[in-house]
N, C-alpha and C positions, 0 to 999 in steps of 0.2 A: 567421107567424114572429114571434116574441118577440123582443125587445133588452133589454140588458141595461147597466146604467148603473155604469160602475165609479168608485170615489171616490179616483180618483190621489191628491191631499192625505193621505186614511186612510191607503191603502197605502203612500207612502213613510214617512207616520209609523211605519207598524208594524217597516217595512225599517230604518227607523234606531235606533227601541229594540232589535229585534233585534241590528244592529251593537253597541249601544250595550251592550246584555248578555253579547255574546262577548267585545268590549276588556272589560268588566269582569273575567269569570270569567279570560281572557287574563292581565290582571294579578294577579290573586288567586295563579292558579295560578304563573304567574313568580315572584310573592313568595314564597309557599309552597316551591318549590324553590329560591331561592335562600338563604332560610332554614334550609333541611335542609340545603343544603349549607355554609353557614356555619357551622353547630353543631359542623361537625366539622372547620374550619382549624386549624392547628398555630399553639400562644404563639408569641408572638414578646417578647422579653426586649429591654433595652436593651443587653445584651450580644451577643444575636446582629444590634443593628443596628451596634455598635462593631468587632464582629469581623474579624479578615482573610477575604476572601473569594478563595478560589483553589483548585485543582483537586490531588489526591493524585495521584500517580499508584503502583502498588505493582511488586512482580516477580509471580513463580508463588508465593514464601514469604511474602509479605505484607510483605517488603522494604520501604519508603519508596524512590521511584525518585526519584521529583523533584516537586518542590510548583512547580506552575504557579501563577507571580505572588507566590511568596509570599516578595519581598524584606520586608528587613529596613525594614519601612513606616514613614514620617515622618507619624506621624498630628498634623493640624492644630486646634488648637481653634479656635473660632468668631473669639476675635479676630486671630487668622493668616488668615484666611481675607479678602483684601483684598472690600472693597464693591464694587469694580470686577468683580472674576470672580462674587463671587453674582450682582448684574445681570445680568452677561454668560449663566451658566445659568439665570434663570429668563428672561430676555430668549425666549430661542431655542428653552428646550425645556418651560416654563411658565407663562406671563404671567402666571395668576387664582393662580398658588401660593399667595401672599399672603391673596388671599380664600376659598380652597377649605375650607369647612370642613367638608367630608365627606372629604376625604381627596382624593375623584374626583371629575373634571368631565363629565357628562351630557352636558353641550353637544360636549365635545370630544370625547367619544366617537361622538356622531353626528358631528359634521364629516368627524372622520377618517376611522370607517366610509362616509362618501359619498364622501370626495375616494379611495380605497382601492379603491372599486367602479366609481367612473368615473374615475377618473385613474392608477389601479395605486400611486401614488405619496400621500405627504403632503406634498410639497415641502421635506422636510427640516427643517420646522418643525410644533412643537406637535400628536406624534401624540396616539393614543390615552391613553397612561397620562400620568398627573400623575408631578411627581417622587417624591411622595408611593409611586404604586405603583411606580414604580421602584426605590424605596428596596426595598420589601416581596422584587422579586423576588429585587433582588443578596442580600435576605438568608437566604431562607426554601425559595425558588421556584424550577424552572429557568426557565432564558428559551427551551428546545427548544420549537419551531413545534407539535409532536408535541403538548404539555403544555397550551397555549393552549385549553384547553376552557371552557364555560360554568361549568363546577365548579370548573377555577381560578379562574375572574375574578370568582366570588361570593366567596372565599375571598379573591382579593386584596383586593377592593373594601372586607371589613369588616373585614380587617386594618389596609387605608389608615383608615378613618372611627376605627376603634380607637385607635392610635398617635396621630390629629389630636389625638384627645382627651386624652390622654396626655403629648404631648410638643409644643414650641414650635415653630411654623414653622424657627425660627435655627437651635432644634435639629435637626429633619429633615433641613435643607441642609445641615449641619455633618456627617450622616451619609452623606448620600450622596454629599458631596464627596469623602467620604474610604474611601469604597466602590468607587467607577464604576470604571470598567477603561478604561485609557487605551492601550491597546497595547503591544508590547515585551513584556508579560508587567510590566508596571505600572498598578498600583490609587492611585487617591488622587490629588487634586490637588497636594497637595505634593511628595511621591515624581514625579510627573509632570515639576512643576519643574526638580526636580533634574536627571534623566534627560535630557529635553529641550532647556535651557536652562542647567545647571549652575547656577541663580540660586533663592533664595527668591521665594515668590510676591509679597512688597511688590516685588520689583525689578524684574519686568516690565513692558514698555509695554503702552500699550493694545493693538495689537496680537496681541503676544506671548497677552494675558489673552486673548481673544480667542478667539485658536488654540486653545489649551488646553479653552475653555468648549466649542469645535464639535467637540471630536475625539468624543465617548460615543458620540456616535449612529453609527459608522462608524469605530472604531477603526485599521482595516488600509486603509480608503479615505483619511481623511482625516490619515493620517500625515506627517509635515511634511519627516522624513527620507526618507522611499522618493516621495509623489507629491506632489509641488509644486503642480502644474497643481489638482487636486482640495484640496489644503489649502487653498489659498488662497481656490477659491471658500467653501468652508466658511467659512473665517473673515471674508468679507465679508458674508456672511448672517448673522453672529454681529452682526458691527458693524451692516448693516442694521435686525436689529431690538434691538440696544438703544437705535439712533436713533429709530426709529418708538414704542418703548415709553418716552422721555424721558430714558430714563439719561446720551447721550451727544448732542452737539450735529451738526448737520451736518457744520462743519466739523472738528472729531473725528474722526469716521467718517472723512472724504475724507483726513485727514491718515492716519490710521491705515494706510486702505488702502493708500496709498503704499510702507508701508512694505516690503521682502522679508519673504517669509514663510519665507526661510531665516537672517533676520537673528537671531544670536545661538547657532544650533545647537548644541549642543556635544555632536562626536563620542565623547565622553571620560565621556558619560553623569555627569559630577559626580559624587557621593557613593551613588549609589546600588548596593546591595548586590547579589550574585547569588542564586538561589533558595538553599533550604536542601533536601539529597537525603542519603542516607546513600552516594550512591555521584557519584564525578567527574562532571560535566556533557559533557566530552568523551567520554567512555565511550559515553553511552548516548544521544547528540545525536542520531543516526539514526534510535535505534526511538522517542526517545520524539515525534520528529518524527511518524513514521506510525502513531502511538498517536492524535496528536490530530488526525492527518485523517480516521482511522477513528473517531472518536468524532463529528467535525464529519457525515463522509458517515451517521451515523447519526441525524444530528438534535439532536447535543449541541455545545455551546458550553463550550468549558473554559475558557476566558478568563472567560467571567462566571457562568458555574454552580460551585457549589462540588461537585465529583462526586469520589466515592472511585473510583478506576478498576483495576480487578485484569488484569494482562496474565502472557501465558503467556510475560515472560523468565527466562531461567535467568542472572540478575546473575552466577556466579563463570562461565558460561560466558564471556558477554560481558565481564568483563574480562582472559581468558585471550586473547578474540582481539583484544582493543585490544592488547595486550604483545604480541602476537605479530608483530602487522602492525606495531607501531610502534618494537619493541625486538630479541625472539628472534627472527623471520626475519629471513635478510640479504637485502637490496631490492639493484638496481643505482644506485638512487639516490633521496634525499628526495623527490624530484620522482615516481616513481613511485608510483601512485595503487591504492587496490585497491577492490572493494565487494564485500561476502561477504553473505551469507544461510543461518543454519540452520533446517531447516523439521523440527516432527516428522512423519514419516508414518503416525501409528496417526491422526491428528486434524486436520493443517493448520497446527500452531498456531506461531508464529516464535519459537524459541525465543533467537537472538541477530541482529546485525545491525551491519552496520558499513559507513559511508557514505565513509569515506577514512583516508586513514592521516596520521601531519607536520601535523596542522591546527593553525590557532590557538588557544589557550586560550579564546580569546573568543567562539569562535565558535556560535552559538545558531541552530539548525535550519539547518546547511549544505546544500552540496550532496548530497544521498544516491545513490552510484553503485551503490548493490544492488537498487536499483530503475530505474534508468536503463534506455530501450531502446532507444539507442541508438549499441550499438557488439554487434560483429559476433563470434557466437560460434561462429564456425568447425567442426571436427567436432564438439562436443558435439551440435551439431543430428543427426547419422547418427540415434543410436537411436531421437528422437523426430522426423522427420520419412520417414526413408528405412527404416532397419530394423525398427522397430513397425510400422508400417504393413504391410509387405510380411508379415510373421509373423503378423497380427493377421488380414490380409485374404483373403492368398494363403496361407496355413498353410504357410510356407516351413523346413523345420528347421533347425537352425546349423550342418547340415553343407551346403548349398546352396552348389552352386558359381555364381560368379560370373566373367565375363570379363575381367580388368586388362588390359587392351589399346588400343592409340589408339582416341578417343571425340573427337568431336567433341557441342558442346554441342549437344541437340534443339530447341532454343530462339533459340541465339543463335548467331553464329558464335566463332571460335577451339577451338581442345584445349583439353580437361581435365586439368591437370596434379596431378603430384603433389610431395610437398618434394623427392622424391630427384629427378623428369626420366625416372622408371623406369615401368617396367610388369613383371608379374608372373605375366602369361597368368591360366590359370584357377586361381581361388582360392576360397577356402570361403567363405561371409559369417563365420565365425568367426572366420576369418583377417584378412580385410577389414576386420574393426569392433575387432580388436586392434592391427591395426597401424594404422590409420586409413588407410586407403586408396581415395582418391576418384574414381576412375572406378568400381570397383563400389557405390558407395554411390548413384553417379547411374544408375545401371542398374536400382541396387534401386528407385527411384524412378520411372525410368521405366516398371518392370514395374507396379508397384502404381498409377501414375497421382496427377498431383499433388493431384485430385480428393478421392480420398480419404485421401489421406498430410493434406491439409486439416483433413478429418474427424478425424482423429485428432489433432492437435494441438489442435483445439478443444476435444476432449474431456480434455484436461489441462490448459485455461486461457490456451491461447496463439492470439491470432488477430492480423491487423493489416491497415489497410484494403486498401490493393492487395493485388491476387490475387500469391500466391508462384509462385517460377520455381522452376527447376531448380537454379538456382543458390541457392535458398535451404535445399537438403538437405545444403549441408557450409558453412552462415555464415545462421545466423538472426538479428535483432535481438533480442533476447530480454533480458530483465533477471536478474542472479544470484538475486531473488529465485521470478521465472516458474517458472527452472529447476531448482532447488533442489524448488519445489512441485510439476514436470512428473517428475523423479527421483522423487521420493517414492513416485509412482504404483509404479514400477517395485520400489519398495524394499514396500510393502503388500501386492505381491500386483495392482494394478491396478487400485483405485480412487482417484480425484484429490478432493483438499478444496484447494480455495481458499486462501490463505495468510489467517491474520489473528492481531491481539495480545491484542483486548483480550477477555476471559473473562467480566466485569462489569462493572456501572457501579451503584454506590448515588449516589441523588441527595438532597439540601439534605434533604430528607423523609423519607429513608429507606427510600424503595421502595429494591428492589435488583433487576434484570434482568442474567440469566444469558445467555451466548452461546456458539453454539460454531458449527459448521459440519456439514452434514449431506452423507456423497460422496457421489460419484457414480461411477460403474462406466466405466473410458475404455478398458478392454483386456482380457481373458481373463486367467486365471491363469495360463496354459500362456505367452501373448506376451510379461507382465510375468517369468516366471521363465529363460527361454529370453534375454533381452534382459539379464536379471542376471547369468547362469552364464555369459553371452561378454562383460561387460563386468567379470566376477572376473578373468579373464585380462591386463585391461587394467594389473593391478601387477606382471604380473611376466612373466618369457620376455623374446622380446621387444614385449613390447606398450609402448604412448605414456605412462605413467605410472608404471614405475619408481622414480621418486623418492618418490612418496609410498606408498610399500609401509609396509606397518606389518606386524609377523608378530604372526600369530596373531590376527589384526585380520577378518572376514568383512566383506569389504566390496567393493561392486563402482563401478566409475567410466567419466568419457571426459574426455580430453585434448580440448583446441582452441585453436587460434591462427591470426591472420588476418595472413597475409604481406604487408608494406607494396608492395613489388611489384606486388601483385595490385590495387593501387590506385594506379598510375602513380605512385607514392611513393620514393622514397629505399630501399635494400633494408635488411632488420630486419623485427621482429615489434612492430606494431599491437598487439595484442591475445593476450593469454595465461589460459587458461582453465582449470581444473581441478577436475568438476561428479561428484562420488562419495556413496557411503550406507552404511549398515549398514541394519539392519533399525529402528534406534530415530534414525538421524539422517540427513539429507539437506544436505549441505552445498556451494554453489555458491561459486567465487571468481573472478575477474576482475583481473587487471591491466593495467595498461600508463599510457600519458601519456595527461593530460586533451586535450592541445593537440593529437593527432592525425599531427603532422608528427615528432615524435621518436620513438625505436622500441626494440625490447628485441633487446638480443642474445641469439641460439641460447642462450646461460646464464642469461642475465636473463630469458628464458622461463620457469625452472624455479621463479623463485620462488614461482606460484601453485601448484604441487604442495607445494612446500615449508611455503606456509603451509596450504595443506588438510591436509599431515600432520600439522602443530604441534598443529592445534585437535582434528581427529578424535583423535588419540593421547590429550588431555586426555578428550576427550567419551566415548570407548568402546574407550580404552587399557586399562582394568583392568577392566571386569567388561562383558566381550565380548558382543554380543548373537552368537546362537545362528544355520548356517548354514542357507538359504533347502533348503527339501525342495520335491520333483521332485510337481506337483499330478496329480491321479487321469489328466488329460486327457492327459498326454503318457506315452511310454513313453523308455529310454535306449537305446542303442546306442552299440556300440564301432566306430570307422572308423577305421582305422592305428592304431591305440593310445590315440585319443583318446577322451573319451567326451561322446556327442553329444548331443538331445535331438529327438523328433519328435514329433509329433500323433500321436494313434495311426490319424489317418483319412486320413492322409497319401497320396495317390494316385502311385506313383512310374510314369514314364513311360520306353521304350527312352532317347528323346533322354536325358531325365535320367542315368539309369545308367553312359549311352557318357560322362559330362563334357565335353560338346559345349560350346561358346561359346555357343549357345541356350539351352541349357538354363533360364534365368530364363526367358525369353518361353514355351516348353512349360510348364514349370511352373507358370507362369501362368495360362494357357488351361486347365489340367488343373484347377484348384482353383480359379479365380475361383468357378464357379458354386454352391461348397459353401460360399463364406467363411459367416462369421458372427461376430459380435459377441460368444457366449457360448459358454461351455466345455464345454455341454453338446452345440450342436452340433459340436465338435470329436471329440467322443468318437467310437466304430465299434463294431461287433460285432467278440468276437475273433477270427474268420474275417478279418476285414480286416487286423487289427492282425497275425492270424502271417502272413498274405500278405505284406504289407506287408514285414515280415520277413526273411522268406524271402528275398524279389528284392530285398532290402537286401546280403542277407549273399553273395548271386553279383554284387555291383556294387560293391562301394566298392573292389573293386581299380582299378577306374578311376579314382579319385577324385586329380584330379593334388596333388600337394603339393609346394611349394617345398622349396630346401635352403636346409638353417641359414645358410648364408653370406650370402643375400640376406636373407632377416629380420633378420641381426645389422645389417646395414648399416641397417636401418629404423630398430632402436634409438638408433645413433650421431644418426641423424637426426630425432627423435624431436620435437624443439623446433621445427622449418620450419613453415614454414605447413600447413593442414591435420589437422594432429595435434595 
């Protein structure tokens, strides 16, 4: 046997040329692309680093809605700009500024990048970019996580080394002083001042300069008006290191610290201007509120990106429903609150929106109640939790009768009442979902199972953690805007899009990314059309929504109001609801008092019909969309006179025909096992369909129907809880 002598020394030598030739080619190729990508960064002017930097936002016509941040700017030259606050910003967020003469720090890009991978955090001080490429971002660049690519940071990197070359340290600071975004929808350290402080910036204490230098890096954290607790540390890490970096003495710092970091606030904002918009700022406070949450949940920062933003509002819509809610309808009182939502239903897209009514002029992203889900929307929930489902699952027709007779809840103890204290024996679900009538609606619920009455609501956008009762099929928590999107379905035909505003977003660059929403299918044609044609009935007879009748208007709705009673309350009405469509709009409204404990009377109920009629009247008063036709899958029928609407595979049963009180539970059990999802399995051979027929036309004599006198009595009562 042989041995064989290996020269470890040779081999690692060869191992480490090796290494030493891959870092080469490693770098080569790094340069090489970071080069390619450099060739092709966008100029940057002295003008685009002087410029205002802040966010468009438009309507659907290219409108100007409102310029985020873009007050009337107190821009500072170099010798406004005290020696104290420069310190204080390179102190905290650039030490080497002064020496950097690439623009970028290497070093600190690696620190950061370590402290970032094992710490999650940089400590609040001296990340990754120099002020340098911070200047570059606020002017050129967005700041979206999304954007952060190796091809921007080669692009920022020799724009920073560019500009070094080009312009004076004093000068860079002088830019981006008067750049950064300090919150409130305020850029610039001066305009900060004012805002802040009511005071020029020589007039601040040290402190005060301080606050100001920590706020960039955490705008909405380290706010001095909203969080105390966090301002404050910020600004003693401000003072920490202009101590450690010599600007300021020990006892300096200790003194400063001392001081409140609420000393001097001034709620009065000083002299600083409001944005400039072609339309009132209280107008459109609401949507443009949920314009830049949806632009934030998509990775955009409109506070420090300069982004043209295109949204699907229809501005004369929205200010027809600010005058309405605030002027043309009569309220029972200033104090009454509303929160509306118009959705279109060919697309999702919001066309108007309104978060309150009597607000303060001053008021900048309020509270928005058309997105709120937290108040109780009474029968509007029938269609979408109790009637859809049963239609969609159990192929139930709108002539299905139903039992009005004492019920006890299956859930919980006590009776199911209703506004009148009445019952109404067996009733049709058409009759049921026009008068608003709540033991058949928990019937319809029980037969279909809350299971998949679940299912279905999901399938139009509406879910929430705890599993739903019984009680949640005539009083959902739902937001005007959910509902208005969950209607819609009904109003298309039965597909659900998502609500959303914004259409586009061009950014600093120029790219421009399109948006829209893509549906999804939550009902059959036959469910969605059947649920429409008994919710037509809802304006007129005596159905829950009279008041907002519009003639000549095709439009179908559902009343809802939640009886203070029913919540061990003072008797009056909670909550007043009134959630209707045509074929081109979807409109949801809500009123009542913010505080809970005060209440609307039986009249003061009416005024969310009232304001649903003001606004649909404007929206699809004069050039009417056209009425909802009868889809391939169902056929009609006449039952006492009325005309009805069935599947054509509808399996009718003896129980059913005799109008038993059973009848839901048979009916039930006869068609669970055929439900389906799609309209094609709704369909049948016309053998079925004339059967079907047939033992229609020797059975609807049975079909019980109340006398006019008791439905008028429903009308009178129309505003009670439930309805």
């Amino acid at each position: 046997m042989g041995y064989f002598l290996v020269d470890h020394k040779a081999l690692w030598k060869r191992i480490f040329l090796w290494l030493v030739g891959i870092f080469v080619l490693l770098v080569i190729a790094g340069a090489a692309l970071f080069f390619y990508y450099a060739s092709s960064a966008p100029t940057i002017t002295k003008s685009d680093l002087q410029s205002q930097t802040g966010t468009t936002i438009y309507d659907a016509n290219g409108k100007v809605v409102s310029r985020l941040g873009a007050q009337k700017r107190q821009y500072a030259s170099s010798s406004e700009l005290p020696k104290t606050l420069k310190n204080a910003v390179v102190a905290v967020e650039d030490k080497n500024f002064y020496h950097e003469k690439l623009g970028i720090s290497p070093t600190r890009i690696v620190k950061a990048a370590f402290s970032n991978v094992f710490h999650g955090t940089s400590d609040g001080i001296q990340g990754g970019s120099t002020i340098t490429q911070q200047l570059i971002k606020l002017s050129v660049f967005s700041t979206a996580k999304s954007d952060q690519t190796f091809k921007r940071k080669a692009q920022e990197a020799w724009l920073a080394y560019n500009i070094t070359k080009k312009f004076s340290k004093d000068q860079i600071l002088t830019y981006y002083l008067n750049k950064v975004y300090m919150g409130n929808g305020v850029y610039g350290m001066k305009t900060a001042a004012q805002y802040y402080y009511g005071k020029d910036l020589d007039e601040l204490s040290l402190a005060q300069t301080a606050m100001l230098a920590g706020i960039p890096q955490s705008p909405s954290v380290y706010n001095p008006l909203a969080n105390t607790t966090y301002a404050k540390e910020r600004r003693d890490v401000v003072l920490d290191a202009m101590q450690t970096n010599g600007y300021i003495t020990a006892s300096q710092a200790a003194a400063a610290k001392k001081e409140s970091v609420t000393k001097g606030l001034d709620s009065s904002h000083g002299n600083v201007e409001s944005s400039s918009s072609q339309v009132d700022e209280p107008v459109v406070d609401a949507y443009v509120k949920q314009v830049i949450e949806e632009l934030e949940d998509k990775g955009y920062n409109p506070t420090t990106d300069s982004l043209k933003v295109h949204t699907s509002l229809d501005t004369d819509a929205q200010q027809e429903l600010y005058d309405d809610a605030n002027e043309n309808v009569s309220f029972p009182s200033d104090n009454v609150q509303v929160g509306v939502a118009v959705v279109d239903p060919h697309n999702g897209q919001v066309i108007a929106m309104l978060g309150g009514r009597k607000l303060d002029s001053n008021t900048v992203y309020g509270y928005n109640r058309a997105v709120q889900q937290t108040r109780s929307s009474g029968s509007t929930a029938k269609p979408l939790m109790d009637y859809g489902p049963a239609i969609e699952y159990l192929h139930w027709p709108t002539f299905h009768v139903l039992s009005d007779t004492a019920m006890t809840w299956p859930d919980a103890t006590g009776t199911i009442k209703d506004f009148d204290n009445k019952y109404q024996g067996n009733i049709t679900m058409r009759q049921a979902l026009v008068q608003s009538r709540n033991v058949p609606a928990i019937r319809a619920l029980q037969a279909v199972g809350i299971s998949k009455a679940t299912k279905f609501l999901k399938g139009l956008g509406i879910s929430q953690k705890k599993a739903y009762t019984y009680s949640s099929g005539i009083a959902l928590y739902i937001s005007p805007l959910q509902e208005a999107a969950a209607y819609a379905a009904f109003a298309n035909g039965g597909t659900y899009y998502e609500p959303y505003y914004v259409t586009s977003v061009t950014t600093q660059e120029g790219t421009t990314t399109n948006f829209k929403k893509q549906g999804s299918r939550a009902m059959t044609k036959g469910t969605a059309f059947m649920i429409t044609n008994m919710l037509e009935g809802v304006f007129t007879g005596n159905g829950s929504g009279t008041s907002a009748y519009l003639s000549g208007v095709n439009q179908a709705g559902k009343t809802g109001t939640t009886n203070a009673s029913d919540n061990n309350n003072n008797s009056g009405i909670l909550d007043s609801w009134m959630t209707g469509y045509t074929k081109n709009y979807s409109i949801s409204v809500w009123t009542g008092y913010d505080d809970n404990k005060n209440t609307l009377t039986d009249s003061g109920a009416y005024s969310a019909q009232y304001l649903y009629k003001a606004l649909m009247s404007y929206l699809d008063g004069e050039n009417h969309a056209s009425n909802w036709t009868m889809p391939s899958s169902l056929e009609s029928v006449s039952v006492q006179g009325v005309t009805q609407y069935m599947f054509k595979a509808y399996p009718f049963s003896i129980e059913y025909a005799s109008g038993s009180s059973t009848s839901s539970t048979s009916s039930s059990s006869s068609t669970s096992s055929s439900s389906s999802s799609s309209d094609s399995s709704s369909a049948s051979s016309e053998s079925t369909s004339s059967a079907s027929s047939s033992m229609l036309s020797e059975s609807v004599q049975t079909i019980t129907q109340n006398s006019q006198s008791t439905t008028d009595a429903n009308t009178n009562n129309a505003a009670s809880s439930g309805q």
